[in-house]
LOTIKE-295341 format. One line per field, with one value per residue: residue in one letter; x, y, z of N, C-alpha, C in turn. Coordinates in pm, 1 decimal, m for minus. Example, Ala and Ser with C-alpha at 12.3 -4.5 7.8 and 13.67 -1.06 7.14 Angstrom:
BEGIN
r <- c(a,s)
n_east <- c(1319.0,1285.0)
n_north <- c(m569.0,m225.0)
n_up <- c(780.0,708.0)
ca_east <- c(1230.0,1367.0)
ca_north <- c(m450.0,m106.0)
ca_up <- c(780.0,714.0)
c_east <- c(1320.0,1290.0)
c_north <- c(m330.0,3.0)
c_up <- c(780.0,787.0)
% end
This chain:
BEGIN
r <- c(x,x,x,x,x,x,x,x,x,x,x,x,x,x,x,x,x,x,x,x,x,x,x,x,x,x,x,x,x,x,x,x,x,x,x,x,x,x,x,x,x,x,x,x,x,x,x,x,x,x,x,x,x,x,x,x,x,x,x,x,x,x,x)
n_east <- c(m2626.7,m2510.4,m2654.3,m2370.4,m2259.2,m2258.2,m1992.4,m1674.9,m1456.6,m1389.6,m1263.3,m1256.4,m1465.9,m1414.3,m1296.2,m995.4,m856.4,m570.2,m374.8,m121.6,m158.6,m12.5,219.3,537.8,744.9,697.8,872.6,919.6,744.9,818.7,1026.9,1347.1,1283.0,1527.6,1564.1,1426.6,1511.4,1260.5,1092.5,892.6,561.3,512.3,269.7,97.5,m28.7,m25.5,137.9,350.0,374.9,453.3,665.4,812.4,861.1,1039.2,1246.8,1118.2,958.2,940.7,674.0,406.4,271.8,m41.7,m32.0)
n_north <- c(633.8,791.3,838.7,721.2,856.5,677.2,503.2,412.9,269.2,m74.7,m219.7,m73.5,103.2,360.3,606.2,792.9,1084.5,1293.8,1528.9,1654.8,1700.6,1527.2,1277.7,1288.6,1126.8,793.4,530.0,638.4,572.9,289.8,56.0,m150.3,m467.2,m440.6,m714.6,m912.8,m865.5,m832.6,m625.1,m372.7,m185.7,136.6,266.4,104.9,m12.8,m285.4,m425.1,m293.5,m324.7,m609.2,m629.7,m484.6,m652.8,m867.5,m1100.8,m1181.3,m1341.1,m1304.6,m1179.0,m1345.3,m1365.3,m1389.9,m1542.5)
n_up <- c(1526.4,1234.4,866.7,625.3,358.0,8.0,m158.0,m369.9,m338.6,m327.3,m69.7,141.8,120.3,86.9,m106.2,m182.8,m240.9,m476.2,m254.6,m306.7,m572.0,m869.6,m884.7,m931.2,m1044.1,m1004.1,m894.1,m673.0,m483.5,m471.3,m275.8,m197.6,m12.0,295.0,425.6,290.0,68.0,m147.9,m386.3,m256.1,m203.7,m70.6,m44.2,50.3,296.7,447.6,289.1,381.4,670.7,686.1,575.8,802.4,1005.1,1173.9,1029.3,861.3,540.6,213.6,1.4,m135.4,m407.1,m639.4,m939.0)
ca_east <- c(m2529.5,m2561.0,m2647.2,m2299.6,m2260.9,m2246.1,m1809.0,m1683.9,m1377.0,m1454.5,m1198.5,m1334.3,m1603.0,m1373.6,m1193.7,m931.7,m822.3,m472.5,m344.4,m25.5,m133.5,31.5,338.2,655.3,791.5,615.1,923.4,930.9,671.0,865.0,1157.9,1355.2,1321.6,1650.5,1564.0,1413.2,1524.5,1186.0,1037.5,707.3,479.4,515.5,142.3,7.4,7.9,m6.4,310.7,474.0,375.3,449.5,837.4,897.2,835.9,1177.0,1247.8,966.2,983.4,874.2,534.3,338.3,140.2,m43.4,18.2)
ca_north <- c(628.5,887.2,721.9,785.8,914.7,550.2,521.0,335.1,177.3,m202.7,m279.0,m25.9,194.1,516.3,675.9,889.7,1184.3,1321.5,1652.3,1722.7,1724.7,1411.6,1202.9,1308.5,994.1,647.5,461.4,696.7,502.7,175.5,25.4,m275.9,m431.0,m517.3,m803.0,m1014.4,m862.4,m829.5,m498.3,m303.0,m59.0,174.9,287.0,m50.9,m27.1,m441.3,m488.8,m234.7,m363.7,m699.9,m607.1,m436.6,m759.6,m892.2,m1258.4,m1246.4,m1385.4,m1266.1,m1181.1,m1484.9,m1283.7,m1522.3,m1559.9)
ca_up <- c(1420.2,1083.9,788.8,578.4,175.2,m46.9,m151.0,m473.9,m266.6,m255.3,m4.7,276.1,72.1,66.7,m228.4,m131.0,m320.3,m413.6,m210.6,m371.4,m718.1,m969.6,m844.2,m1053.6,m1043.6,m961.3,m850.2,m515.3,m356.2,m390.5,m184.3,m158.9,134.1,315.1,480.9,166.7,m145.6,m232.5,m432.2,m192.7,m261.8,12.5,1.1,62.7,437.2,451.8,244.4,460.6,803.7,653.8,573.3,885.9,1074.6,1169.3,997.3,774.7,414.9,89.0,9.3,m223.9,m522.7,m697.7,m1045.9)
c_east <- c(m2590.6,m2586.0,m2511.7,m2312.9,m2223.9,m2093.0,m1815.8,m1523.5,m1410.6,m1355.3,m1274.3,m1423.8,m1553.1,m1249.9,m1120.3,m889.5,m624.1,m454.6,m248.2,m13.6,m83.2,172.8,443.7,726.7,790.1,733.7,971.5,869.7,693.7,1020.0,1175.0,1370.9,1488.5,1681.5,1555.0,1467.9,1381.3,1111.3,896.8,696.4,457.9,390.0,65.2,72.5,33.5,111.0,428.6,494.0,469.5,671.2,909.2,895.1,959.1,1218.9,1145.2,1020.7,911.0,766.1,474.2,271.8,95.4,m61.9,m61.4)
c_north <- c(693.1,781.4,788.3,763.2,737.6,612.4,428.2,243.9,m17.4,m243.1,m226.9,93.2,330.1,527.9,788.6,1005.3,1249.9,1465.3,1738.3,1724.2,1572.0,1396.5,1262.1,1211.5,861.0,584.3,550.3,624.4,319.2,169.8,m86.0,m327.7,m530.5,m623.9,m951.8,m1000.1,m799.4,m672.9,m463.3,m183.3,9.1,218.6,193.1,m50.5,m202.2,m464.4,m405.4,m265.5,m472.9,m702.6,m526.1,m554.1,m841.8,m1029.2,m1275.8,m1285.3,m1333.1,m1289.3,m1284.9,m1385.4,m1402.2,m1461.3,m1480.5)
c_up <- c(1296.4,990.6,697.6,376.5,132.2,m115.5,m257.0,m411.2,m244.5,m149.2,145.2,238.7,81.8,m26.2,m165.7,m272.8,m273.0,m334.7,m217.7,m521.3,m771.2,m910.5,m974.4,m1109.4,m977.5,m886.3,m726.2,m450.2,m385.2,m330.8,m206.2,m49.6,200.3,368.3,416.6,71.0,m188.7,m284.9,m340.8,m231.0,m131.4,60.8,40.8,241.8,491.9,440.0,363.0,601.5,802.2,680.9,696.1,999.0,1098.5,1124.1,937.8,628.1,315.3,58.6,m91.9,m316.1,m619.0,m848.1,m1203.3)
% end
């Protein structure tokens, strides 16, 4: 196994970069979802697994 480059990511140690340049408008990457009501962030692969789950309930954020 290589040894790999040190990453400033604390979740999984990799920073991604963008590839189309600056978003034009932020409220593209959310949705409501139709099942809860509730507002997701479509890049958050969690929230989005989360809402495609059939009978699931609204996500908890704590406070």
């Amino acid at each position: 196994m290589r040894k790999r480059p040190p990453t400033n990511n604390e979740a999984t140690g990799f920073k991604g970069k963008r590839h189309d340049g600056q978003v034009k408008d932020e409220r593209e990457h959310f949705q409501i979802c139709p099942v809860c009501g509730q507002e997701m962030d479509m890049r958050d692969l969690g929230e989005a697994l989360h809402h495609a789950t059939p009978g699931h309930k609204p996500l908890k954020y704590p406070d």
